[in-house]
N, C-alpha and C positions, 0 to 999 in steps of 0.2 A: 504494500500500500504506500501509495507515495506522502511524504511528508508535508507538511502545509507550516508557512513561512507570515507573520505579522511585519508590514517591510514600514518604515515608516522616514520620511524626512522632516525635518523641521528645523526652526527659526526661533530661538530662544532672546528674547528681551528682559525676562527678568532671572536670573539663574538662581536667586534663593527661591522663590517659591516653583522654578520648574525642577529644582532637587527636593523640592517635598515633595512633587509629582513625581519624579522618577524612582525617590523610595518608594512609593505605595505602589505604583507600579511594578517595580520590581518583586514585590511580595503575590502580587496575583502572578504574573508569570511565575514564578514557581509554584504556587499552584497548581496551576492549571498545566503543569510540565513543562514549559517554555526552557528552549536556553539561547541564551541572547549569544547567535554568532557574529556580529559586528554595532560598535557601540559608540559611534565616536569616528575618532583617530581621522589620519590623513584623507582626503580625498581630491580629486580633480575633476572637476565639471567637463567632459569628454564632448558633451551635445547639449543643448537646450538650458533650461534655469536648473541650477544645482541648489541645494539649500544646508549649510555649513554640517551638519550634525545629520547622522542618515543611522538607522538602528535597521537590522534586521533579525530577526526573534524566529529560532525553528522548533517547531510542535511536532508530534508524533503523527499526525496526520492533517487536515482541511477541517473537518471538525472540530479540534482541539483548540487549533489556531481561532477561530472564528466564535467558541465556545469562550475564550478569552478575552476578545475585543467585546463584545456582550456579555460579558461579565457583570455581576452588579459591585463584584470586589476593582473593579477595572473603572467602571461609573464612579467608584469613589476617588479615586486617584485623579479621573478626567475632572470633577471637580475641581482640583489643588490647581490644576492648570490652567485653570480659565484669565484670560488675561495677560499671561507669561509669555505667551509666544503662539506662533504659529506651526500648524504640523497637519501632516498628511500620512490617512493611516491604512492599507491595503493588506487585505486578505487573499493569501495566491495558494495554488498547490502546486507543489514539487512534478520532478519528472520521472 
């Protein structure tokens, strides 16, 4: 079964309250099985608009991943962040 992936990019404007979001966050991905394979760190805009901070989170399956972003433990974290920044959050599955 193929694996399903929470990919997200974003644009952070206030970084204390988007690291109380990313603790809470953190705590439902592991929940929900999550393990965040990239987090941060270097990137290069290759085509189109890049957005400095790019996360991509892999789940045991499509399900799990998606079972996470509808979270109500994940709702409470998306609270902390209202305000802080900007972000784009996409649910894919593996190949």
């Amino acid at each position: 079964m193929p694996k399903g992936y929470v990919i997200a990019r974003a644009k952070v404007s206030n970084a204390t309250q988007w690291a109380a979001y990313a603790a809470k966050a953190s705590e439902a991905i592991r929940q929900y099985g999550g393990t965040p394979i990239v987090r941060g760190g270097q990137m290069t805009v290759g085509e189109g608009e890049g957005r400095a901070r790019n996360i991509v989170i892999e789940f045991a399956d499509f399900a799990a991943a998606r079972a996470y972003v509808m979270s109500p433990e994940y709702a409470e974290a998306r609270k902390l962040r209202e305000g802080a920044g900007e972000i784009d959050i996409v649910v894919v599955e593996g190949v």
